[in-house]
N, C-alpha and C positions, 0 to 999 in steps of 0.2 A: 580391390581397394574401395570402390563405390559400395559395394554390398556393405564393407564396415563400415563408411560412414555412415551411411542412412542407415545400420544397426544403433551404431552411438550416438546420432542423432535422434531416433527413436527414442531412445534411454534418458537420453537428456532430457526431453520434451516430457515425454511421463511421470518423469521425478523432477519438474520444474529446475532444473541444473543441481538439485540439492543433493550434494555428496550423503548425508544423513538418509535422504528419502530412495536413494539407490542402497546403501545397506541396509536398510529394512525391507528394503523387498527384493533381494540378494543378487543386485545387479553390482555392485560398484567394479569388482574386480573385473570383470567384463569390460564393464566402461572404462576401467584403468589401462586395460591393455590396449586400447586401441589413440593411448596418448597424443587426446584432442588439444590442439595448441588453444591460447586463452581468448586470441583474435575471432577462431572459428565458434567458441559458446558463445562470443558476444554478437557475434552474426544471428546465431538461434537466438539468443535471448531478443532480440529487435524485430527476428521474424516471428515470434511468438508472441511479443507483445502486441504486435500490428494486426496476429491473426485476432489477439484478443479482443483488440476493438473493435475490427471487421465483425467481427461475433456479435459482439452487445449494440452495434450498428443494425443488425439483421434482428434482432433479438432469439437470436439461435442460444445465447446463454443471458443470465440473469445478470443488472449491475452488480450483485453482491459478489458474483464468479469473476467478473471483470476487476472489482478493485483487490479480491483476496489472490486471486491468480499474478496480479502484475505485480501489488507490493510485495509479495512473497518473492517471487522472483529479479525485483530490484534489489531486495535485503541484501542477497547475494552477488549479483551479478552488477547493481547500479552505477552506471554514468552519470553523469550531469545531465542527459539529454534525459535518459530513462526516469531518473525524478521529477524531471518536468513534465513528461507524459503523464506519469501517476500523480500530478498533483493539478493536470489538464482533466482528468475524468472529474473532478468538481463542477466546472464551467459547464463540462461538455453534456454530461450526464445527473447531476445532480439537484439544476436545481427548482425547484417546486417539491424536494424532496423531506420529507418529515424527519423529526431528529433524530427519531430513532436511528434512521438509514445516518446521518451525518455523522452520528457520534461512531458509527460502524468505519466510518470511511477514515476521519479523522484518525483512530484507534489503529485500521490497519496502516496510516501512511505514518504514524507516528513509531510504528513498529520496526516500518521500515528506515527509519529516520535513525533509529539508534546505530543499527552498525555503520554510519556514514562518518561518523567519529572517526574509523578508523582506517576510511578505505580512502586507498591511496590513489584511486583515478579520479579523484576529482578535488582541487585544489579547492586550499582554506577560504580562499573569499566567494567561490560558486557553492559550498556547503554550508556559508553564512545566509547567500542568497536566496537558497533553498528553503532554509528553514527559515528564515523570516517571511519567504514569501507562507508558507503552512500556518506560520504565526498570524499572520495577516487575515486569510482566511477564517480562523478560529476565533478574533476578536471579533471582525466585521458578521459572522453567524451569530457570537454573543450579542453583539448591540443590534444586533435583527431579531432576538429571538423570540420576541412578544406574536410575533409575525410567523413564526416558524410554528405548524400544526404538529403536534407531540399523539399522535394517532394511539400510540402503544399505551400510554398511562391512561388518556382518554376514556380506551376502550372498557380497561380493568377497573376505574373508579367507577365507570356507569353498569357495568354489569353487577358486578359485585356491591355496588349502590355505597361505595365507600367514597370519602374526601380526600383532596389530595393530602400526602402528606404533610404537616407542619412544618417541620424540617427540607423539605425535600424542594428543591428548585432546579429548574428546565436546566439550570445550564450549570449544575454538581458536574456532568460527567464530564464538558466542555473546559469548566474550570481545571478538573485533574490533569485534563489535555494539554489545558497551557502551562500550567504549571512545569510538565515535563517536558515540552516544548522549550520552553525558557532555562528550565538547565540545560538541555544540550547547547543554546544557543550562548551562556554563559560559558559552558566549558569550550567550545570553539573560538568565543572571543580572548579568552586565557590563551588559546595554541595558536592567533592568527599573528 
């Protein structure tokens, strides 16, 4: 019985718990037969996220493997506590960080933030608190962002010896962010 867990735990941990990412790489049925109850993914998913900090602690992996690895695996699996880990790598890790890197992090927690609509381990008023706190962050980056070094356009207007675009401002992509920040936090004030 030991050997199949640590098989299915294996599996799980490699395909980030994603039912989708075990059928493409033609594990699922494997993983089905050994009918892990939902208590024991949640245990992996908390020990997996802890290893993922431990990781970006050491610098054994990259921040961008830290927030793409835990939001992915929140989308799925998320609690109340696990969004707040994922929305802890801001403070913890982020910041002197260029916008490029923010608009990354925001985009992946906002990713993760959709299917919270729907999941039912975590009540209507900690998924309002959730994403107001996300929201919160995304203004207070907005009203800093004169402040915030934009390394990436930077680079491309000085090499290429072009001006910024006319159109184009630091915080286009922050603004889309909030925008779809505010409807989820609309359609949860509708179901609270």
């Amino acid at each position: 019985m030991a050997d199949k867990l640590t098989r299915a735990k294996e599996i799980f941990i490699e395909n980030l718990g994603s039912h989708d990412n075990m059928q493409e790489t033609g594990c699922l049925q494997e993983y089905l037969q050994y009918n892990i109850p939902m208590e024991i993914e949640y245990n992996w998913t908390n020990e997996f996220i802890t290893e993922q900090f431990s990781k970006a602690d050491s610098k054994s992996i990259r921040i961008s493997e830290l927030i793409s690895s835990v939001s992915f695996i929140v989308s799925h699996y998320g609690r109340y506590q696990d969004y707040k880990k994922l929305l802890a790598i801001n403070n913890m890790y982020l910041s002197g960080a260029d916008l490029f890197e923010l608009n990354i992090y925001f985009d992946n927690v906002l990713k993760s933030m959709r299917p919270l609509l729907e999941n039912d381990n975590v009540p209507s008023n900690l998924k309002l608190e959730i994403v107001t706190e996300l929201e919160n962050m995304v203004v207070d980056t907005k009203e800093n962002i004169a402040s915030i070094p934009d390394k990436i356009t930077g680079y491309i207007t000085q090499k290429y010896n072009l001006q910024d675009p006319k159109r184009f401002t630091k915080a286009s992509k922050l603004n889309q962010i909030h925008n779809e920040i505010n409807t989820i936090k609309n359609l949860l004030l509708n179901f609270v």
